[in-house]
N, C-alpha and C positions, 0 to 999 in steps of 0.2 A: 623258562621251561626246562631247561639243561639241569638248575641250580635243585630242581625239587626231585631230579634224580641221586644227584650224587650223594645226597642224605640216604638216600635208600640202601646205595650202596656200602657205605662207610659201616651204618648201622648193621645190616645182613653179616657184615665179614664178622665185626665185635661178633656175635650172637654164635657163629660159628666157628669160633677160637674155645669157647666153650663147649661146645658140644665136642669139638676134636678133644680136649681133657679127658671128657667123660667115653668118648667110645674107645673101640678096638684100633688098633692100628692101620687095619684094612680099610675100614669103615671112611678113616680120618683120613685117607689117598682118593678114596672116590667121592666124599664132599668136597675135597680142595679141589680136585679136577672138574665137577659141575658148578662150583661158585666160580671159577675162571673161567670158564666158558658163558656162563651167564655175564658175566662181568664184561666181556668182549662183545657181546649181541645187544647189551640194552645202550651202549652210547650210538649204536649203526639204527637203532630202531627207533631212538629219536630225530635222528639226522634226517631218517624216512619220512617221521610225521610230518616234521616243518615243512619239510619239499612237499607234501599232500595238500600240504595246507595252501600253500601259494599256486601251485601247479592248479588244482584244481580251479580257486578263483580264477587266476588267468585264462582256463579254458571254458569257463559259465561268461567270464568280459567276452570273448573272442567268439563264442555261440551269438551271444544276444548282438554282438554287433554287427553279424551276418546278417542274423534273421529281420532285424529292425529296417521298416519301410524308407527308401531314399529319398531326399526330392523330387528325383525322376520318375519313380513309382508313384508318388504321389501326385505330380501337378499329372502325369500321364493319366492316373486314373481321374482326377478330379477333372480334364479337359473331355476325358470319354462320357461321363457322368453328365456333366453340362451339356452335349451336343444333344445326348440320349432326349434329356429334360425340355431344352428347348424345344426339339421339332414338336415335342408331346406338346406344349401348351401352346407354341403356333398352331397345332390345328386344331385344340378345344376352344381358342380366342375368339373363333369363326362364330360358336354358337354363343359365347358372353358376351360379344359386340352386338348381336343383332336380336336375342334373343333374353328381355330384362329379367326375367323367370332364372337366368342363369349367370346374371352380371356379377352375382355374390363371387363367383367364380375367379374374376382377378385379385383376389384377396389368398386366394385360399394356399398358392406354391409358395407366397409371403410368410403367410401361418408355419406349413410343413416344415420351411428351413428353421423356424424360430424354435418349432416343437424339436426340430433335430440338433441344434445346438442347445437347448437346455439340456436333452439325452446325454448329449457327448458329454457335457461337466462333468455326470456323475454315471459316466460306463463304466460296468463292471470290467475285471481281470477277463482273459481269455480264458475259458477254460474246457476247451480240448486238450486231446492230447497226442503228442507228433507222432505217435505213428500211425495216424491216420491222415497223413498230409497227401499220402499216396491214393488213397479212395476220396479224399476231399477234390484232387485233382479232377479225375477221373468224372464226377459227378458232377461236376462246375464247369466239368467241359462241354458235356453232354446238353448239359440246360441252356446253356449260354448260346451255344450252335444253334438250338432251336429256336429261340428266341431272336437272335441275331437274322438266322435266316427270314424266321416270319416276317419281317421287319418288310422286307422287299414289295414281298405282294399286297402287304397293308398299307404302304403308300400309293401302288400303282392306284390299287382302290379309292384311297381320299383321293389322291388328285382327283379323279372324276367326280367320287360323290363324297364332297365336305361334308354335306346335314348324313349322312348313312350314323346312325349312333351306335349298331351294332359293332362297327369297325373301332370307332372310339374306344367303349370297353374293352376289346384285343390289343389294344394298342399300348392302351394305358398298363392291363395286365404285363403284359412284355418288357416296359420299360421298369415298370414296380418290380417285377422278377428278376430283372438284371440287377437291379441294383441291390434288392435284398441277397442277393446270390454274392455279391460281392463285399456285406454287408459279413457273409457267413465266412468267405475266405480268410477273412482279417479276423473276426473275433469268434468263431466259432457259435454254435447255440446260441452262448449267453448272448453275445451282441445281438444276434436276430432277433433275440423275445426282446432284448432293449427298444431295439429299432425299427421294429417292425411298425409301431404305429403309424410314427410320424413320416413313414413314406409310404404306408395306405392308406394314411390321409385322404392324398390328392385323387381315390376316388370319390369325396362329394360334391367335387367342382365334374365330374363327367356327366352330363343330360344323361337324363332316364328314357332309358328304350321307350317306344311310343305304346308297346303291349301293357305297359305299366302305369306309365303317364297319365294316357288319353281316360282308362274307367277313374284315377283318382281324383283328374280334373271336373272329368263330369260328375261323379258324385259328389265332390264335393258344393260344386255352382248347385245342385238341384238340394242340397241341404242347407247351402248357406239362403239360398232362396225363401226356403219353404220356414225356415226358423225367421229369419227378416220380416217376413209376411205375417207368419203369426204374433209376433212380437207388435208388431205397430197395429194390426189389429186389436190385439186388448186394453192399447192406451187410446180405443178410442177413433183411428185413423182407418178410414174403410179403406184395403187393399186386397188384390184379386193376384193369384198366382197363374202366371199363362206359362208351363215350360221354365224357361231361366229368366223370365221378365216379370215382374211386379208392377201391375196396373196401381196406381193412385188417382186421385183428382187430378193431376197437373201434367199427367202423362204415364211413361211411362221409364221404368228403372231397371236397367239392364244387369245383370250378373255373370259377368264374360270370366276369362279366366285369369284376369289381375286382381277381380275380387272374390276368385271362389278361396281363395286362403292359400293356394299349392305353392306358391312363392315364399309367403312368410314362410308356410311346412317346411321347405327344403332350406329356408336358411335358418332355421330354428336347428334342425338337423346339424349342421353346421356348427351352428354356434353351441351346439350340449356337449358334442365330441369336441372341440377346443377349449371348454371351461373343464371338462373332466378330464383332457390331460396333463392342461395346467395346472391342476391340482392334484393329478395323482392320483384319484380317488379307484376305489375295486370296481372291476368289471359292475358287478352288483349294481354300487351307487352311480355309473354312469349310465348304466339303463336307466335307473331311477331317474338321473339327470334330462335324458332324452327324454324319456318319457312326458317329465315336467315341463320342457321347454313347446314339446308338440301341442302339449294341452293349453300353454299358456295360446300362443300362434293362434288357435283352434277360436280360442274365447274370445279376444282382443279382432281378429277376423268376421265372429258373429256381430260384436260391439260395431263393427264397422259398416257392416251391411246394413246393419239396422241404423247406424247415423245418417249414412248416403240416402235413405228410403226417407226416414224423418225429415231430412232436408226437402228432398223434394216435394214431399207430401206439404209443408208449411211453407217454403219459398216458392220455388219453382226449378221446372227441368234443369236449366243451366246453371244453375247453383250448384248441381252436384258435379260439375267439373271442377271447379274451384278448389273444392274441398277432396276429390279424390286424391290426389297424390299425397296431400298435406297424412290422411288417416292411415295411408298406405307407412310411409315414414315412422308414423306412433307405432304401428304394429312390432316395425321394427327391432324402435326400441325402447317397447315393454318386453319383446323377447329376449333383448339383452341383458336389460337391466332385472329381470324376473329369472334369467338363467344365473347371471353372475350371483344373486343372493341365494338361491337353492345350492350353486356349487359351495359355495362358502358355507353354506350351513353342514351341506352334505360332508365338509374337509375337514370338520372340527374335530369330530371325533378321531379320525385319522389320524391330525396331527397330535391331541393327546398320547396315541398310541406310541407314534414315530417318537415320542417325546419322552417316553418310556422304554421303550425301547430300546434307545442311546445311551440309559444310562445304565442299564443293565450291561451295557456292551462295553462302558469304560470299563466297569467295574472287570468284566473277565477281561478287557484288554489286558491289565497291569497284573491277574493274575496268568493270563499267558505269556508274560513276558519273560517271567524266570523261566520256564520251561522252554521256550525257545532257545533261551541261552543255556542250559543244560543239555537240550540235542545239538548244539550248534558243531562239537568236533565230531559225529556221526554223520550229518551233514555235509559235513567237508569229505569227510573218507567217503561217504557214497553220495556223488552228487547226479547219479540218475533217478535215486528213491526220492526226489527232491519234490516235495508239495508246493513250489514255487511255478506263478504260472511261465508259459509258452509266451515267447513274442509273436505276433502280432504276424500273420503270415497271409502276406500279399503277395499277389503274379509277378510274375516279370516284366518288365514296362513294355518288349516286344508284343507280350497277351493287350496289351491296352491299345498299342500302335498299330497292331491288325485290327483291334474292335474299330479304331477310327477309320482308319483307312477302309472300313467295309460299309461303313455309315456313309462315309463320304462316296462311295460305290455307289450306293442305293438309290442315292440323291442323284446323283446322273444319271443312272440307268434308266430312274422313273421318267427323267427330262429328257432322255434321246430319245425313249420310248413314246411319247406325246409328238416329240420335233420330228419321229421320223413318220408318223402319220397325217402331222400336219405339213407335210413339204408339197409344195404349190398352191398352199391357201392363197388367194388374193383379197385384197382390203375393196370393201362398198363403200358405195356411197355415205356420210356421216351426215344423217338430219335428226330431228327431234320435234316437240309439239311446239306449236304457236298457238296460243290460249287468247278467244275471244274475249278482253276483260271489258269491250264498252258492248256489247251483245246485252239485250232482254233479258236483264232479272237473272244475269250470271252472277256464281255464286260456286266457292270450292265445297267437295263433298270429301267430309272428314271419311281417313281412313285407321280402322279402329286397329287396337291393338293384334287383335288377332291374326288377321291380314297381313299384318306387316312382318309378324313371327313367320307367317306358313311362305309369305312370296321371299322375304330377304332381299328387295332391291335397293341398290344404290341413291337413286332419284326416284318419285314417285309422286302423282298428280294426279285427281280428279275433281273434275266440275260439271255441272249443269247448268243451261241457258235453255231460253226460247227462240223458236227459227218463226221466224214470219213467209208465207205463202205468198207467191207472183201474186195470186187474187187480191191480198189486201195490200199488195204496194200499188198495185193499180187501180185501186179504189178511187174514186174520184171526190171533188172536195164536196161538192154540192150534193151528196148520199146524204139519208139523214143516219143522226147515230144511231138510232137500232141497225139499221140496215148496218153499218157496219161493223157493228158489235155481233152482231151472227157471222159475218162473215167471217169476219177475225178469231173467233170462238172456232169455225169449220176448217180455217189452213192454217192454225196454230200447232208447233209442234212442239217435243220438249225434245231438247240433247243433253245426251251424257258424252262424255270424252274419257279416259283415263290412259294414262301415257306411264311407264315403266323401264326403268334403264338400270341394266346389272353389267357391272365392269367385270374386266377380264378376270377370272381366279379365283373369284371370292364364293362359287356355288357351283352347284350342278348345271350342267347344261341342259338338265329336263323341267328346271326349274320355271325357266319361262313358258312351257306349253301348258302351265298347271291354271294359270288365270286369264281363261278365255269362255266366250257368251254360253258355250253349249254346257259346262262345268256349272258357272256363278248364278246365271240365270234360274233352269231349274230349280239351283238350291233353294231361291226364295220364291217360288209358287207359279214361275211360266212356265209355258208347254211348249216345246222343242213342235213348231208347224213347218220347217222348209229350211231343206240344205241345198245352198245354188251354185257351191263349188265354189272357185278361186277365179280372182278376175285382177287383170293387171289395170291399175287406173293412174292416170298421166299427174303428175305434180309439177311438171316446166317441159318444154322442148326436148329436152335430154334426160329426164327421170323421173320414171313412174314406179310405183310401189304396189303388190297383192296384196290382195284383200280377200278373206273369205266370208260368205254371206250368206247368212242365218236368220230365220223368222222363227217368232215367235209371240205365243197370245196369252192370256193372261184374261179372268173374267172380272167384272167390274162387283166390287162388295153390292148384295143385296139383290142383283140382278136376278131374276128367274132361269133355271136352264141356260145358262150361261148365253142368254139372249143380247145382252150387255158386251162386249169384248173391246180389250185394249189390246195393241198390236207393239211388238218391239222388232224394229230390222237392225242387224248387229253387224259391225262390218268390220272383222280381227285380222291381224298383220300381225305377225312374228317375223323378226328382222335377226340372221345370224351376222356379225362385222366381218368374218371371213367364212369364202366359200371356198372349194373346189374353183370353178371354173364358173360365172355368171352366161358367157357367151351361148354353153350350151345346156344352162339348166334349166330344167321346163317344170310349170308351177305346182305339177302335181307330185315335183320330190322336195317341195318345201316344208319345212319341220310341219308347220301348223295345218298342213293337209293331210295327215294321219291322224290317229284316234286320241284323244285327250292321254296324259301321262298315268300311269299305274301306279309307278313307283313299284314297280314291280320287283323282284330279285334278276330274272333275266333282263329286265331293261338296264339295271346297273352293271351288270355282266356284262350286256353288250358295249357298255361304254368304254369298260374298261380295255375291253378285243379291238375295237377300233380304234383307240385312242383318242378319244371324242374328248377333251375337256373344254372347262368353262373359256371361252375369248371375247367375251362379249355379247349381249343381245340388248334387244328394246322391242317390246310390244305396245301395239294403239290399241285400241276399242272402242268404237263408235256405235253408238246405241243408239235409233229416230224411235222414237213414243209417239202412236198416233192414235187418235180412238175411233179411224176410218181407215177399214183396210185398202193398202195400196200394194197395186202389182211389185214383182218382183222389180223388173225393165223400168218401172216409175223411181223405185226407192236408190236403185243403181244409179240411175239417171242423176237425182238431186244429189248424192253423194258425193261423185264425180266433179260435181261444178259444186262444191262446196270443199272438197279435197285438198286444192291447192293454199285457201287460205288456213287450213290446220295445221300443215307444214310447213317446215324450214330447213331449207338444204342447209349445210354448212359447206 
């Protein structure tokens, strides 16, 4: 550097030994006096440059090693991050365990981390710029407070009410916004449009509000119906559309909502948005994408209904158990295997593109190169005009160590808040059903899937048998058989039982008042005739259990004027495992002695004010079928001395 000066110099003096020849004598004192003064300033002005040169590097090493995220900042933020994540899929677990509509669900937090270490490979550079670290501050504070806080009162809420789905979507939002929020601190814009996907993802794993759900399930049952029915009618097969059921010859073929399609739909859903960001493809081609996979769902769905129906219509009814699940599975995957080919067709062009792209971009790489090394010593003299990006600008580990510590807050708070309203609960009695299996023509009564979605119990049972009347055990031997074939036909009854057990935590505590006579009954065509209130009835010496007691009647098919009637006496027990105080509680503030559940917004409200959460319950139901009506005092009566063999203390 030094050596390309002193040419300069040596050359300059010759040039002006000449010129002092040719001028005046004056002239020749005031050039020697400015070439010796220039001659003193350009060795002090390279001295300068060198020092620019290294002083500056040293001070761009000495910035970046500042600003570069630590260990500490990292495992801090990544342990805040995890706690956030986990509590979120502990409580959507609640609805993919019990709920198969939604089981796709355990897969999907799997998906997001994969989508988001593919991102990370190829993140862009940061590209903000620092002096905006002070309004980034400032606005990350702001969101994160709110979100943080909300965090509080959305758990008091789940505790009480797990299935609440509105709470879910707030929930999920909060936890998605911190994290993109943090997302933003470290890499600015660019990072967030990077990353944004693969952590909004894990909205398709959230249940759809039920204002959403409930018209697309049922439109869909009443179309996949009415296509099923037409279809197997033109080949030939006579079928009658009643509502969601299709009459055939061999019965009848239901369309609930495991076959109205909404299952495959939402994991078709799924699976378009995960082929379209493994691929990359433009907003554009993963609508397209979506689009394709919904329609494939749609058709492979109809294909189904109409197999289920042909079955039955050529075999018979129970055939098409056999084969439901088996068609359910295909839907699957043809929407797999039909989405993965549509994405791969839809990436071809793309990757042509990216294909071209790159090599457009060697080519200016290598013509950018000389010209970076032509700015490179302006560079150095100004290294704030520097087009190089920003590192990477994360909190302070104390901002992650309060985030935990306040998560870890929340979690108590919500648990003293429950503990301090359940202090002086006492534990009941523990019994359950005892199932007549050697009883007349017993037999379990399948519970469909729907049922099992809306109640979410733990344990669950139901069966029907026949009860025999005092008159035909006392029949004598020497009757002839007609005589006792009428009699037998006159105090013959039928029983239903079903028995229900929901363990501590895993639901709402309104959940058990939802499947009781005066709700189920109605719905399939009895009429609510006699409320008899609640009556404590004796199961041993030391433990009797209420019951409350409901008539109802029902008219016989074909009958005139409902001249005809069948009678149901219904006798329901809601059991909470801790109370207040048994000694002093009187049967008319037992849960199942007010009004059926609303599911109201104030009844969830109220649960959360009282601190009312899920600890356990078990509901009975006992239903006598007669087709002679009997007094209230009669039905009580038989119940009673039939009671104790239904139960089982523990």
């Amino acid at each position: 550097m030094f050596d390309s000066i002193v040419p300069l110099q040596s050359g300059e003096t010759a040039r002006s030994e000449v010129v002092d020849g040719i001028a005046d004598s004056g002239e020749c004192e005031r050039t020697k006096a400015n070439r010796d003064q220039r001659s003193r300033l350009q060795p002090i002005t390279a001295a300068a440059f060198a020092a620019a040169c290294y002083s500056s590097r040293d001070l761009n090493f000495a910035t970046d090693q500042q600003r570069s995220p630590t260990r500490i900042q990292i495992a801090t933020a990544a342990l805040t991050l995890f706690a956030l994540w986990f509590v979120l899929c502990r409580q959507l677990s609640g609805e993919w365990s019990v709920n198969e509509q939604y089981s796709y669900g355990w897969f999907v937090p799997f998906f997001a981390l994969i989508l988001f270490w593919l991102r990370w490979e190829d993140r862009p550079e940061d590209g903000g710029q620092r002096a905006q670290g002070g309004r980034r501050k400032g606005i990350a504070a702001a969101i994160a407070i709110v979100a943080l806080i909300a965090l509080f009162p959305l758990r008091l809420f789940e505790v009480a009410n797990p299935d609440w789905r509105p709470i879910d979507w707030i929930h999920t939002a909060a936890v998605v916004a911190l994290t993109l929020l943090l997302i933003w601190m470290a890499g600015r814009k660019a990072w967030l449009r990077h990353f944004a996907f693969p952590v909004c993802f894990m909205f398709v794993a959230v249940p759809w509000i039920s204002p959403i759900e409930a018209p697309v399930v049922q439109g869909l049952m009443r179309t996949v119906a009415a296509v099923a029915t037409e279809t197997i009618t033109l080949l030939g097969i006579p079928a009658q559309l009643e509502g969601n059921l299709i009459r055939v010859g061999n019965g009848l073929v239901g369309v609930n909502e495991a076959c109205s399609g909404v299952r495959s739909l939402q994991t078709s859903l799924m699976i378009g948005l995960l082929f379209g960001e493994l691929k990359r493809l433009s907003v554009a081609k993963r609508l397209v994408l979506i689009l394709g996979a919904l329609a494939i769902a749609i058709v492979a769905n109809f294909g189904r209904a109409f197999f289920l129906v042909w079955v039955a219509a050529t075999t018979n009814i129970s055939a098409v158990d056999s084969w439901h699940d088996l068609a359910g599975y295909t839907i699957v995957a043809l929407v797999f295997l039909g989405s993965l080919g549509l994405a791969t067709l839809l990436g071809k062009g793309g990757r042509r593109k990216a294909e071209a792209g790159s090599q457009r971009s060697e080519g200016g790489g290598q013509r950018s190169e000389h010209s970076s090394h032509a700015s490179e010593p302006s560079s150095i003299l100004h290294p704030r005009s520097s087009s190089s990006p920003a590192s990477p600008f994360i909190l302070h580990p104390s901002s992650f160590i309060l985030s935990l510590a306040w998560l870890l807050t929340v979690e108590i708070g919500v648990e003293a808040w429950y503990r301090m309203h359940e202090r002086g609960l006492v534990a009941r009695e523990r019994w359950s059903a005892r199932w007549p299996d050697t009883a007349k023509d017993f037999r379990d009564i399948h519970i469909d899937e729907k049922t099992r979605r809306i109640l979410r119990f733990d344990e669950g049972r139901g069966a029907m048998w026949k009860i025999q009347g005092k008159e035909d055990g006392g029949q004598k031997a020497e009757d002839s058989d007609q005589k006792s074939e009428d009699r037998s036909r006159k105090t013959e009854e039928s029983a239903l039982l079903y028995f229900f057990r929901w363990r501590a935590g895993s639901n709402s505590a309104l959940l058990a008042n939802l499947h009781r006579p005066d709700v189920c009954l109605p719905a399939v065509g009895w009429v609510q005739a006699g409320d008899y209130g609640i009556r404590s009835y004796p199961v041993s010496a030391k433990f009797s259990l209420p019951f409350r007691h409901f008539l109802f009647a029902q008219a016989l098919p074909g009958s005139a004027n409902n001249a005809r009637q069948r009678f149901a006496h219904a006798f329901y027990c809601l059991r909470e495992d801790r109370v207040r105080d048994e000694s002093d509680a009187s049967l008319a503030r037992e849960e199942f002695a007010q009004e059926p559940t609303e599911w109201s917004r104030r009844e969830r409200l109220s649960l959360v004010v009282q601190g009312r959460r899920h600890l356990g319950q078990q509901v009975m139901e006992f239903v006598a079928l007669t087709r002679e009506e009997v007094g209230p005092e009669q039905a009580e009566a038989k119940f009673s001395a039939l009671l104790p063999e239904l139960v089982e203390a523990k």
